[in-house]
C-alpha positions, 0 to 999 in steps of 0.5 A: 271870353274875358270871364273864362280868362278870370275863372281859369286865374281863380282857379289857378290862384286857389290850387297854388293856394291849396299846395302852399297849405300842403307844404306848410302842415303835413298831417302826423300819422298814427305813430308819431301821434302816440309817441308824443303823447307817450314821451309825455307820460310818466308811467310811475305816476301814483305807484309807491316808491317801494314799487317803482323801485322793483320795476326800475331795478335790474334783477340779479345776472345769469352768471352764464351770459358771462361764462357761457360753459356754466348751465343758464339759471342755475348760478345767479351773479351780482357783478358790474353790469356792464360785465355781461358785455365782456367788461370785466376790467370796467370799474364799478361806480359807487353808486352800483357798488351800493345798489349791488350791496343791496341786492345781497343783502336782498338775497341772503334775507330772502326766505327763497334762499333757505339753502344757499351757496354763495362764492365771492370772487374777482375776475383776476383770480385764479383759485376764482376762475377753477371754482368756476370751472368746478361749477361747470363741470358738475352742473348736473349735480347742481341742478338737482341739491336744491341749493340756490347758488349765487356768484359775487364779484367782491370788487364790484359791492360796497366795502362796507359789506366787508369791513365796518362795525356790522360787515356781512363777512369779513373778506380776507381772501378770494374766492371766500365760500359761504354757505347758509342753511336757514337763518344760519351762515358758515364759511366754508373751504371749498365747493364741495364742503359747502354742499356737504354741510348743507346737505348735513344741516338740521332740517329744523333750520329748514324748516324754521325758514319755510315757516317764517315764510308761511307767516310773511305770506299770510301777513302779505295777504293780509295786507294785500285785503285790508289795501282793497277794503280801504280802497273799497271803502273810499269808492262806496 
């Protein structure tokens, strides 16, 4: 009898001993596993700065997410990016104004952009707010000139865009036009003139652009080829 009391308290003794361990160390599951692991890992490791900077930096607004009554993509925007939220009034950082800045100039080198229109604005303008308007009205005919438009919030780019030795255009007003036809710009008076003038251009602006392009392409694949004989090289 005695042996029974002593094996009923072994017993005993190993499942209070069982449930302490239980308590003290729970299993993680599956997911919580793999987000510690994640949050550990840097997803930029051995990939270029040019690249990192690609995959790190936010494309350029849809302008309809900020006036819905525009056609969605078909008017780029280069704004404060809080902008899309409804803050118009929200001041831009330095730091934003430089990237934004950047991103212009990326626009207008871009070969993508042979034909382009590009209105600088502010939000507090009224001539600004009817160009808009005339955007929206006649999105149909937009649509189909093969013209890259782009809207851009002078308040929200870096000054030196527009004052300094070497502005991309002297601002003196808004909303001020500019349209660009191959490697050439003019400013213009109004959204109409813009189109006409482009639809009026050489096509050996055209042209002349689409054929730097070609040779960028080439010279890209080019590269691209050498890269992976290089790496084949280092394999083999």
């Amino acid at each position: 009898m005695q042996c029974l009391w002593v094996g009923i308290a072994a017993i005993a003794i190993i499942y209070l001993m069982t449930n302490q361990n239980r308590n003290v160390y729970t299993r993680p599951s599956r997911l919580e596993a793999l987000s510690g692991m994640i949050s550990r890992v840097n997803p930029f490791v051995g990939v270029s700065a040019r690249i990192q900077r690609a995959l790190t930096t936010d494309h350029l607004i849809d302008a309809s997410t900020v006036w819905p009554d525009l056609k969605p993509g078909l008017i780029s925007l280069i704004d404060n990016s809080k902008v899309s939220k409804g803050s118009t009034n929200e001041p831009t950082s330095d730091d934003e104004k430089k990237e934004n800045y950047r991103k212009l100039l990326e626009y207008v080198e871009s070969k993508h952009n042979a034909k382009a229109c590009i209105v600088i604005f502010a939000h507090w303008c009224p001539h600004c707010k009817t160009i808009i308007q005339e955007m929206a009205e006649k999105a149909n005919e937009l649509s189909k000139d093969g013209i890259s438009y782009l809207l851009v919030n002078g308040e929200s780019v870096s000054q030196e865009a527009f004052t300094g030795p070497n502005p991309f255009v002297s601002l003196q007003y808004y909303p001020t036009i500019l349209c660009m036809t191959g490697n050439k710009g003019k400013q213009v008076s109004s959204l109409t003139e813009a189109r006409e003038t482009i639809a009026s251009a050489p096509d050996d602006d055209i042209e002349e652009t689409k054929k730097d392009e070609k040779e960028e392409s080439v010279d890209e694949e080019t590269d691209k080829s050498s890269s992976i004989q290089d790496v084949l090289a280092q394999l083999f």
